[in-house]
C-alpha positions in Angstrom: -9.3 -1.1 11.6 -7.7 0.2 8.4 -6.6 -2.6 6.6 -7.5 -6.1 6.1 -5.5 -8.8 8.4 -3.6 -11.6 6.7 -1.4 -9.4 4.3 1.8 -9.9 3.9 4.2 -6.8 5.4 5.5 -4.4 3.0 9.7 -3.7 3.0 10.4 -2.4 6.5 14.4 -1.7 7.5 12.7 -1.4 11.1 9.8 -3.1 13.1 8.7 0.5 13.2 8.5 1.0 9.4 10.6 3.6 8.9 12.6 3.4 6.1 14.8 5.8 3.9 14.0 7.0 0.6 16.3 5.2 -2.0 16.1 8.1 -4.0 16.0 11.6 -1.7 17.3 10.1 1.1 14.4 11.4 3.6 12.7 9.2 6.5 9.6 7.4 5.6 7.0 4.8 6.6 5.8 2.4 4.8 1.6 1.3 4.8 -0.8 -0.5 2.9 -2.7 1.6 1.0 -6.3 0.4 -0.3 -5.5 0.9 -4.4 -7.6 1.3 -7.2 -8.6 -2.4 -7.1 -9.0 -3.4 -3.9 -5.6 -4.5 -3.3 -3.8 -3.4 -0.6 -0.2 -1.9 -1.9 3.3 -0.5 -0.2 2.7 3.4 -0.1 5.6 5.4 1.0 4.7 8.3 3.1 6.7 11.2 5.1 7.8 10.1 8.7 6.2 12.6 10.8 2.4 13.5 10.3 1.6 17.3 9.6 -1.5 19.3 9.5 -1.7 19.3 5.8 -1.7 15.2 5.4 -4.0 13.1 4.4 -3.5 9.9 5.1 -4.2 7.8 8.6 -1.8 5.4 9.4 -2.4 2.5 12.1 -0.8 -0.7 12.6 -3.3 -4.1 12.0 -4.4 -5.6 15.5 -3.2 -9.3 15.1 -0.8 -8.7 12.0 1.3 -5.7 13.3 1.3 -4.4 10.0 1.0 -0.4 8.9 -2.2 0.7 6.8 -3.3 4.1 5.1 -6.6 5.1 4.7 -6.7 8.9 3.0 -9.3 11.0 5.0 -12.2 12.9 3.1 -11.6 16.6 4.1 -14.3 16.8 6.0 -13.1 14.5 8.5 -9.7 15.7 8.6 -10.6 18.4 11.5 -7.1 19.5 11.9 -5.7 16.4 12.7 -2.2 15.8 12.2 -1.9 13.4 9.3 0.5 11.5 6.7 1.6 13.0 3.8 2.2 10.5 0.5 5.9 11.2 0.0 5.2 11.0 -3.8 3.8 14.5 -3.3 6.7 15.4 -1.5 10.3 13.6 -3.3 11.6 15.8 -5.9 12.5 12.4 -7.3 8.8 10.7 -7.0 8.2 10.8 -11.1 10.5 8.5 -11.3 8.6 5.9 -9.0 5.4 6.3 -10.7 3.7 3.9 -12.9 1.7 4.1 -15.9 
């Protein structure tokens, strides 16, 4: 499993959690990425995995919600993966927080 079960759902537009980007207007999914502090947060990333992503994206067994989990490179093995769309919006400074 990814992510811890009980969490509340992050801002889906679809059961699937695809969303659009209010900024670039691209597809993405939402997860639950594991932050700094243990927390589980709403990370956009781009809809459809490539072989340069990072991130591993499964839905929770009883919750039905999306979590991340970034990959060390040594596990990564070619696998196609999620890519945070912060690294990919031309608008994603805008997003950030201090």
């Amino acid at each position: 499993m990814v992510g811890g079960e009980g969490v509340s759902t992050v801002r889906n537009s679809r059961p699937d959690g695809e969303d659009t980007c209010r900024s670039c207007g691209a597809m993405i999914v939402w997860v639950r990425l594991v932050a700094a502090n243990g927390e589980h947060r709403p990370h956009p990333l781009d809809s459809v995995p490539k072989s340069d992503g990072t991130i591993e994206r499964k839905r929770g067994k009883t919750s039905g919600t999306w979590y991340g989990r970034v990959i060390p490179p040594v596990e990564r093995n070619g696998r196609n993966l999620y890519r945070s769309h912060f690294a990919t919006c031309p608008e994603a400074q805008a997003w950030r927080t201090s």
